[in-house]
C-alpha positions, 0 to 999 in steps of 0.5 A, a space after each residue: 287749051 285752058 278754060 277761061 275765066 269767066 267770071 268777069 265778061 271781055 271786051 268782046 262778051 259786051 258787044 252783041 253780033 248786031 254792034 248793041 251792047 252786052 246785057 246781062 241777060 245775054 251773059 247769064 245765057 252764055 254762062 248756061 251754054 258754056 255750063 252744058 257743053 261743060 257738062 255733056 264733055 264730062 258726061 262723054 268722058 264719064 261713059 267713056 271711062 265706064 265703057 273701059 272698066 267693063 272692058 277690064 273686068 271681063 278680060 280679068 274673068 276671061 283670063 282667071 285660072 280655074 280651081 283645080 277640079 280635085 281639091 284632094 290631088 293638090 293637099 299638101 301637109 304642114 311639111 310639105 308632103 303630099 297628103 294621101 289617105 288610104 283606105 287603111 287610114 280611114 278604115 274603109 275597103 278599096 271599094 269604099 265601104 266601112 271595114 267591118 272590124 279587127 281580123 283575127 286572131 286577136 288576144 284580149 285580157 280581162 277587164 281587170 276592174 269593176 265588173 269583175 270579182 266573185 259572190 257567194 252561190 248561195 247568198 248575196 255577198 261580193 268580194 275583189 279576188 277571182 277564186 272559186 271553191 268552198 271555206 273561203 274563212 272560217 266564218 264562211 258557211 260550210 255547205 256554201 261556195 263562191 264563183 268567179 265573175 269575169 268580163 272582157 272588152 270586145 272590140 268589132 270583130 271584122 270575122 266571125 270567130 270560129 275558135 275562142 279560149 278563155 285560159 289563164 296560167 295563173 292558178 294556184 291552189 288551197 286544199 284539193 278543189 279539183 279532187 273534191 269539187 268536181 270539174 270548173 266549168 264557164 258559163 256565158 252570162 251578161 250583167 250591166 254591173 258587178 254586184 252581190 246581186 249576181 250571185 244568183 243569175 242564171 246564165 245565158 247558154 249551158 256551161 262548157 267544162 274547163 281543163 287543168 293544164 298543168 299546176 297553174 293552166 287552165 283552158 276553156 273552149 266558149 267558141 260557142 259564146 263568143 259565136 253568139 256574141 258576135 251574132 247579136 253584136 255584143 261589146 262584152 263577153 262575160 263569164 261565171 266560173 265555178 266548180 260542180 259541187 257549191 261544197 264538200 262538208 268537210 270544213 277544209 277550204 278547197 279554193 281555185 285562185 286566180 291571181 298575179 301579184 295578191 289573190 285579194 287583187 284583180 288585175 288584167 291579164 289575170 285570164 286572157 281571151 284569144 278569138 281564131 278564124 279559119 
């Protein structure tokens, strides 16, 4: 049924209940009933209408699915594969701890750059090439000598290293330096940076005596101070290589090299570093 209009009074609207006439006051009175029950009908509707959207968004809550309690089951990668990470992937044990570090055995090479080369024994002086030995030219001074300064890189060890040798099989020789000089010797030693200062410091623990192995080998046996390095947390190992005696005074060059390509050029590889456990 439509609302009717009521912007102009009928017939009946003119008439009062008594037979009088319709005034306007009697009819601004019965715009303002229509006016309220108009207006309560809409407020009715109103409620009604909220009351049911209530009703909705809590059967909507009711019924939402839940997150999946471990968000690390349900990962899938770019291709759709699964994502699984393991304890090896993220370098802890099964139990959750951080892996200690790299197992053993393991080979490292020497640096090869900056931090290596060899300095005079009696005097401040540095060059590139790993040699060792007395005349190095003939400007050298004959009662003085050089050593040899090598570094290698260590990474975290997961096991203390119960076996480590420092060798090479790339020695060559001028004159007789092991006939003449006595025997080559590695002592640890540390130092920030390679320089013709070094040429006089003092090494950290005693010297260990290398062997020839061969015309081209040579081996030392520094178990004890790769043992200490691991000890004290040490990223380096570091080394002085040099023979008994600084010279022999004959004016003959006796020199140990150690090189793969130019004994001027120090290169990786030239000596190698192996660490063992039992």
């Amino acid at each position: 049924m439509g609302l009717r209009d009521l912007s102009s009074p009928t017939a009946e609207q003119a008439r009062t209940e008594s037979g009088s006439r319709w005034t306007p006051r009697r009819r601004d009175q019965r715009h303002h009933h229509r006016f309220l029950l108009l207006a309560a009908t809409a407020a009715a509707l109103l409620a009604a209408g909220c009351a049911t959207a209530e009703d909705d968004v809590a059967e909507t809550s009711a019924t939402a699915p839940a997150a999946p309690a471990d968000s690390a089951t349900s990962a899938e990668s770019n291709d759709g594969d699964s994502a699984e990470t393991t304890a090896a992937d993220t370098g802890t044990s099964d139990d959750g701890d951080a892996s200690a570090g790299v197992d053993l055995p393991i080979t490292v090479a020497n640096n090869g750059g900056s931090l290596e080369g060899h300095t005079p024994r009696g005097f401040a002086g540095s060059g590139t090439g790993l040699f060792t030995g007395d005349n190095l030219n003939p400007n050298f001074p004959p009662d003085d000598g050089v050593q040899i300064w090598l570094t290698f890189e260590l990474p975290a060890l997961a096991q203390r290293p119960t076996t480590a040798l420092l060798e090479s099989s790339a020695l060559s020789s001028s004159g007789t330096p092991f006939d003449d000089l006595g025997s080559l010797s590695a002592a640890p030693v540390s130092y920030d940076a390679f320089s013709p200062e070094l040429f006089d410091l003092e090494p950290d623990a005693e010297a260990v005596t290398c062997e020839r192995v061969g015309e081209t080998g040579l081996t030392c046996d520094v178990s004890t101070a790769l043992q200490a390095a691991f000890d004290t947390g040490q990223s380096k190992a570091q080394f002085r290589l040099r023979f008994d005696e600084i010279a022999d005074g004959d004016g003959t060059q006796d020199l140990a090299l150690f090189f793969l390509t130019d004994s001027n050029t120090n290169e990786p590889g030239i000596f190698t570093l192996t660490l063992t456990a039992q």
